[in-house]
C-alpha positions as CSV (number, residue, x, y, z in Angstrom):
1,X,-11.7,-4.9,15.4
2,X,-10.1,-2.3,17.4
3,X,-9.5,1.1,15.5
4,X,-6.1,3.1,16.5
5,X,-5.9,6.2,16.4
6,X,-2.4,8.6,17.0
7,X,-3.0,11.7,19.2
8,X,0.1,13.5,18.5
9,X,0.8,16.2,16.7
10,X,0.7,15.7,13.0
11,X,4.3,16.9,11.8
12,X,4.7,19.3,8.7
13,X,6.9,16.5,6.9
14,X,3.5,13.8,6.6
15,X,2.0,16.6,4.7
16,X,5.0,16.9,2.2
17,X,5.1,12.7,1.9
18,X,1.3,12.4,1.7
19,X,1.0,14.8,-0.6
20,X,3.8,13.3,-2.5
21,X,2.6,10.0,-2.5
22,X,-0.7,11.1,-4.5
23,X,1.7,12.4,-6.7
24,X,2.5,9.4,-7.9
25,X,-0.8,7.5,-7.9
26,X,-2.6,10.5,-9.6
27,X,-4.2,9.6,-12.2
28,X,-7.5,7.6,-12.7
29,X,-6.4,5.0,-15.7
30,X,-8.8,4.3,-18.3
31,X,-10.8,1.0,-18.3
32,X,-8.4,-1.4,-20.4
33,X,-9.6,-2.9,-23.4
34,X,-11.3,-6.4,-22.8
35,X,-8.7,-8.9,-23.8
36,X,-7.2,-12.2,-22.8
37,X,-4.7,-10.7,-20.8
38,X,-6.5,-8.1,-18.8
39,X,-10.1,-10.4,-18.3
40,X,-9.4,-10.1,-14.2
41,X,-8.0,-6.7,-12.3
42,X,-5.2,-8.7,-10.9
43,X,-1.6,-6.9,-11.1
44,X,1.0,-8.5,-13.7
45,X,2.1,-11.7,-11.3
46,X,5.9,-11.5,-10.6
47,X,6.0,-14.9,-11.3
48,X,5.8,-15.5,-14.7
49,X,8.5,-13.0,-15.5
50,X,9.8,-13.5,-18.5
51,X,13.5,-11.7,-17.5
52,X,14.8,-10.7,-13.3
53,X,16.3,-7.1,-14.5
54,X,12.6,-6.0,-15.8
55,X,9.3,-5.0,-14.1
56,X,6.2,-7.0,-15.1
57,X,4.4,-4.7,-17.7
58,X,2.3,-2.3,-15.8
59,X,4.5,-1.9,-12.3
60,X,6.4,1.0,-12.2
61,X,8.3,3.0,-9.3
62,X,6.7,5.9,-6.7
63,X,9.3,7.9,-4.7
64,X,7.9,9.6,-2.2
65,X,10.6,12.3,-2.9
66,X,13.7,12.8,-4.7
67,X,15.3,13.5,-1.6
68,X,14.3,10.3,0.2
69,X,16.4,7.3,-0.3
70,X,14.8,4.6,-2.9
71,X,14.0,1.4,-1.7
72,X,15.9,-1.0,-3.3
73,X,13.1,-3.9,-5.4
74,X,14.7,-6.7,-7.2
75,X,13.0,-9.9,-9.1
76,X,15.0,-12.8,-7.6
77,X,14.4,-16.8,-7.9
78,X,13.0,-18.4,-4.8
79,X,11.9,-21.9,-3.7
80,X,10.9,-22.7,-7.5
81,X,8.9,-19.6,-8.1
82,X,9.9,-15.7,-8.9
83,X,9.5,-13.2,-6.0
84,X,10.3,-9.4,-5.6
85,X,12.6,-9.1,-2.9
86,X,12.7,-5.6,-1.4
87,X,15.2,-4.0,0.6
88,X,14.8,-0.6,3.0
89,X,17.3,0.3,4.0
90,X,16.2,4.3,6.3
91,X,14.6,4.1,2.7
92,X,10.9,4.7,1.6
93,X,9.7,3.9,-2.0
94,X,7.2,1.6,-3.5
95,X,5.6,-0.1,-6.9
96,X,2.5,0.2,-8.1
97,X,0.3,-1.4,-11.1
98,X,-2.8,0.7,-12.3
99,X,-5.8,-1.1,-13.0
100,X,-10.0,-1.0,-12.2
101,X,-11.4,-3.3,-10.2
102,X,-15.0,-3.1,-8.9
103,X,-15.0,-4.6,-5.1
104,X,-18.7,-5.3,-5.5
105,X,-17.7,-7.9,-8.4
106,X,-14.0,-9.2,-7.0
107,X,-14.0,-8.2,-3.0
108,X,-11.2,-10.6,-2.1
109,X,-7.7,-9.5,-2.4
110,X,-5.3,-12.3,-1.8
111,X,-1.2,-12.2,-1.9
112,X,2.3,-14.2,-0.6
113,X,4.6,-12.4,1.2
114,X,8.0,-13.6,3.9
115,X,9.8,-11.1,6.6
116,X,12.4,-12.9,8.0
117,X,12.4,-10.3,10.9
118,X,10.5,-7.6,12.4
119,X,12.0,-3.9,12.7
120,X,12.1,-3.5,16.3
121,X,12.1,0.0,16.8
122,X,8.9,0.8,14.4
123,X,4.7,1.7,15.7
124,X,2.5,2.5,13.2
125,X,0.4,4.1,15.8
126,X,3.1,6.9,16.0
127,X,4.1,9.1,13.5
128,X,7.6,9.6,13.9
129,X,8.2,5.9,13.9
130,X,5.9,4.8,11.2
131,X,7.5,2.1,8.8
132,X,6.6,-1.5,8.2
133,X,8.8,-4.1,6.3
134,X,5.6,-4.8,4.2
135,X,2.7,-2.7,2.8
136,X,0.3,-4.2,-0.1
137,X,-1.9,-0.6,-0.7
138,X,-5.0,-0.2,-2.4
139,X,-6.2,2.9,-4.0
140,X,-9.4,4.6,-4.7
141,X,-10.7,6.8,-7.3
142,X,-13.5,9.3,-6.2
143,X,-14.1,13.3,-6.8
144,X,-13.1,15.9,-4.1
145,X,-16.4,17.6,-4.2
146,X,-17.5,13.5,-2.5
147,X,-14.5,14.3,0.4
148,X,-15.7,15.4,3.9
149,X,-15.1,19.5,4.3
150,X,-11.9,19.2,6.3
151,X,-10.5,16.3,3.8
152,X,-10.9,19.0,0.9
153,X,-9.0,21.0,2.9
154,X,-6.1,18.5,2.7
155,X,-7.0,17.5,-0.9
156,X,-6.0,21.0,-1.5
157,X,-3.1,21.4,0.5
158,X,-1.3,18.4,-1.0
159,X,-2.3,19.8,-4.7
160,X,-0.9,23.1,-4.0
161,X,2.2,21.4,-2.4
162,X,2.2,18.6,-4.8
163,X,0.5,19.4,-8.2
164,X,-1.9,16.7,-7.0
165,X,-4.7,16.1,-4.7
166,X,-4.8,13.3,-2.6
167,X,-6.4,9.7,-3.5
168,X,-10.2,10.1,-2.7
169,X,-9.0,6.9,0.0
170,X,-6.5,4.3,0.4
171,X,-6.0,1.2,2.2
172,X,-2.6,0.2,3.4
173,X,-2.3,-4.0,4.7
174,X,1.1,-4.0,6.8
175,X,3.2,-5.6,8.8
176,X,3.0,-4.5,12.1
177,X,5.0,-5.4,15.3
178,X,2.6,-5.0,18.5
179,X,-0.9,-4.7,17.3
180,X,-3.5,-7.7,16.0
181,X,-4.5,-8.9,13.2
182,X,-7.4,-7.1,12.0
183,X,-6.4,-3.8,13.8
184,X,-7.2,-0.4,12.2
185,X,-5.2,2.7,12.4
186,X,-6.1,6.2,11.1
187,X,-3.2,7.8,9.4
188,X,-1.6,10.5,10.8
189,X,-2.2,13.4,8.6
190,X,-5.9,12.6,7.0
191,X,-8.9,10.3,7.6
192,X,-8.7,9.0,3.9
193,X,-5.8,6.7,4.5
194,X,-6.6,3.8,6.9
195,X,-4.0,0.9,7.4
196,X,-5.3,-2.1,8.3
197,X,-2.5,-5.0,10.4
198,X,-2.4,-8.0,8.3
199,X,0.8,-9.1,9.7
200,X,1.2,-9.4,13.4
201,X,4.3,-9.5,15.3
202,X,6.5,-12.6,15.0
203,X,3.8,-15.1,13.6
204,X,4.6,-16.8,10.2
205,X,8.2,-15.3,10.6
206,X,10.9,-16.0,7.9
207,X,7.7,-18.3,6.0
208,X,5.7,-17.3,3.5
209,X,2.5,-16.4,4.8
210,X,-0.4,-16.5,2.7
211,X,-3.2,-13.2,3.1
212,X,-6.3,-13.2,1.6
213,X,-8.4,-10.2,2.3
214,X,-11.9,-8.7,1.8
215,X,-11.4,-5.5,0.6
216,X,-15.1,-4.7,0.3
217,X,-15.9,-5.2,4.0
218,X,-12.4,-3.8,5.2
219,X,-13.3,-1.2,3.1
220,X,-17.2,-0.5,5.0
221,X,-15.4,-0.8,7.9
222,X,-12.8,1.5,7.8
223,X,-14.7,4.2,6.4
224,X,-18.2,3.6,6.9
225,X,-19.6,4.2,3.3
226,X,-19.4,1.9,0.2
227,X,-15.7,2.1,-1.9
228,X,-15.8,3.6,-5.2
229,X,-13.5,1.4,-7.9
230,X,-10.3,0.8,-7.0
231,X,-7.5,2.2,-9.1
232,X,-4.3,1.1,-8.8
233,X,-2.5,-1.7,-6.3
234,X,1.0,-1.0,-4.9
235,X,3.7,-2.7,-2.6
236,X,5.5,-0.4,-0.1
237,X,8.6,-1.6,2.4
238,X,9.7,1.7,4.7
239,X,11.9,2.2,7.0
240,X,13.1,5.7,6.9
241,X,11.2,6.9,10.2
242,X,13.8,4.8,11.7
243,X,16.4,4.2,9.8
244,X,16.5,0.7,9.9
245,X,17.2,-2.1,7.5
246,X,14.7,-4.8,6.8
247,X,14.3,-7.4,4.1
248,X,10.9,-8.3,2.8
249,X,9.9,-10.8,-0.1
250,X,6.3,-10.0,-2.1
251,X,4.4,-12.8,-4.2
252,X,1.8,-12.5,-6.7
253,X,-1.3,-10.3,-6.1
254,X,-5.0,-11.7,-7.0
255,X,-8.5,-10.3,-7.0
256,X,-11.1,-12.3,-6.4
257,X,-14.2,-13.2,-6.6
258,X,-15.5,-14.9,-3.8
């Protein structure tokens, strides 16, 4: 698939929000112990909530600053099942669950989720108007010393500007407007954040759409080495590059195994 790739000046502010954003997926967590509940890597499933005005254990907020509008997440029934309906509204925040997952043993990722309409104005190809309605992200744990020279670079601009370095890499699925499925576009500021269109345009509009995903192979393609464990999963709806307002609902999220 094609690989995209922004040739304009990378602005001060993707540094801050970068920088930021390993902020809040930091840390590495510890393996879990081996019981019932945690014998897969999957995220909590919104699902089975037990009550709409709480999280599943384990998800909790990122801002990407304090001085960024919160996008607004909300449990909500739909069509006989429990979804997270997200809001953005010239907003940017997200959710993540920690967890380990090896891709060697569960590759596939798979996950619902329904945009009844596309934000017109956004590119993910450019960074001034990068936002998408929809982002499932997947991060990596690794050590700097393992990052090309010019990532440690970064690594150690967004620690000093942070009080973290950046994931060792992270995959972003979205929903984009223009380009096709499968697509691949390097992230503005550094080489260790790849999304990858999962979403294209106006197919499966206002439906849910079902994605399933191999990681591991997404993964060797983006970067062209072998991933590390994954760390934590997240869900991300943007849009305050352009200050739109768009409306996005998530299902659960499943590793699998083949």
């Amino acid at each position: 698939m094609a690989r995209i790739t922004d040739n304009v000046n990378r602005p001060a502010r993707s540094i801050v929000l970068v920088a930021l954003f390993a902020a809040a997926c930091a840390s590495v967590p510890a393996p879990s112990p081996p019981t019932a509940a945690r014998e897969t890597p999957d995220p909590a499933p919104f699902s089975t909530a037990a009550a709409l005005d709480v999280l599943p254990a384990g998800w909790k907020p990122f801002r990407l600053t304090r001085f960024k509008k919160a996008t607004e997440y909300r449990l909500v029934p739909l069509e006989d099942t429990v979804a997270l309906r997200a809001v953005a509204d010239a907003s940017a925040s997200g959710l993540q669950f920690d967890t380990v997952a090896d891709l060697h043993e569960h590759p596939w990722l798979s996950w619902k989720w329904k945009v009844p309409a596309l934000n017109g104005k956004a590119n993910n190809t450019l960074a001034h108007v990068e936002d998408s309605p929809a982002r499932v992200i997947v991060v990596f744990e690794g050590a700097r010393d393992a990052l090309p020279a010019a990532e440690q670079i970064n690594y150690d601009l967004a620690k000093a500007m942070g009080g973290n370095g950046l994931p060792f890499a992270t995959l972003m699925y979205i929903w984009e407007n223009h380009l096709p499925e499968g697509a691949v576009i390097s992230h503005h500021f550094t080489t260790r954040i790849k999304m990858i269109v999962a979403g294209s345009g106006r197919k499966d509009l206002g439906t849910w759409h079902e994605e399933r995903v191999n990681v591991l192979e997404d993964y060797r393609r983006a970067f062209g080495e072998e991933p590390p464990r994954v760390r934590a999963v997240g869900i991300m709806s943007d849009s305050d590059n352009t200050g739109a307002r768009t409306v996005a609902w998530y299902g659960d999220i499943r590793f699998g195994r083949r």
